[in-house]
C-alpha positions in Angstrom: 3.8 -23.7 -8.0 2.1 -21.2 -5.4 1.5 -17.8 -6.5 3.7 -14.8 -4.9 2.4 -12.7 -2.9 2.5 -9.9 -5.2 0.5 -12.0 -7.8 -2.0 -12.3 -5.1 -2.5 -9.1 -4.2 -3.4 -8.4 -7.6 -5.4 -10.6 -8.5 -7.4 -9.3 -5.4 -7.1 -6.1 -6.8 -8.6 -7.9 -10.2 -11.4 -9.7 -8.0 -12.2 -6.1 -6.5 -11.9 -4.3 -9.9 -14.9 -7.0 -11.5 -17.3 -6.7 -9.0 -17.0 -2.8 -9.0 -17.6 -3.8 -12.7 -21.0 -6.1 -11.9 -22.1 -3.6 -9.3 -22.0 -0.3 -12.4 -24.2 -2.5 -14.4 -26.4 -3.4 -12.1 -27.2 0.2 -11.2 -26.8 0.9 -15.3 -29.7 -1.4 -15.6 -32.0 0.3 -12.9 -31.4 -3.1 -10.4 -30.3 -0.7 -7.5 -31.2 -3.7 -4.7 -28.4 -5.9 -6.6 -26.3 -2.9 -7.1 -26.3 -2.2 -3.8 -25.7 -5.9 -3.0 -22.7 -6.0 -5.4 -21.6 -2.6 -4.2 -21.2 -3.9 -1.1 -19.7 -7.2 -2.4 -16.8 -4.6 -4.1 -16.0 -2.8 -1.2 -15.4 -6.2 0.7 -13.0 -7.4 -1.8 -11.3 -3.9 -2.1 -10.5 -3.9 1.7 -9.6 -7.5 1.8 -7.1 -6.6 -1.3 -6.0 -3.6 0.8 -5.4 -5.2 3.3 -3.1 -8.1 2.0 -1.2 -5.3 0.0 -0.8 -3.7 4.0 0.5 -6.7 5.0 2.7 -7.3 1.9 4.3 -4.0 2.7 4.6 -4.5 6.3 6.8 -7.9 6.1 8.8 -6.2 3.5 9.7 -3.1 6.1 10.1 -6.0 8.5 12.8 -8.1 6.0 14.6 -4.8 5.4 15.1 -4.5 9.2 16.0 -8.1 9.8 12.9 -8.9 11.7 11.1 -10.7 9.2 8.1 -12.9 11.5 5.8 -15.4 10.2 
């Protein structure tokens, strides 16, 4: 069964959350070049979840006018 798109965009939101996660430790342990790797990493996965939550939002102003498009 495929996963809604409202259970994707969190677990996108889950994906960004860890990495934020990996990147803390990293820099907690003193490996800034990994941190800054994994920061990086994090702020990918944040706009990528941003940007399906976007687009989640704008088909459902789009259903609500009747001009749903896919």
């Amino acid at each position: 069964m495929p996963q809604s798109t409202h259970a994707q965009a969190a677990e996108l939101h889950n994906i960004a959350a860890h990495a934020h996660k990996r990147a803390a430790a990293s820099h907690s342990e003193n490996d800034h070049l990994s941190a800054h790797e994994m920061s990086t990493e994090a702020f990918e996965k944040s706009r990528e979840a941003h940007q399906h939550a976007e687009n989640l939002a704008h088909q459902e102003r789009l259903a609500k006018t009747g001009k749903v498009t896919k």
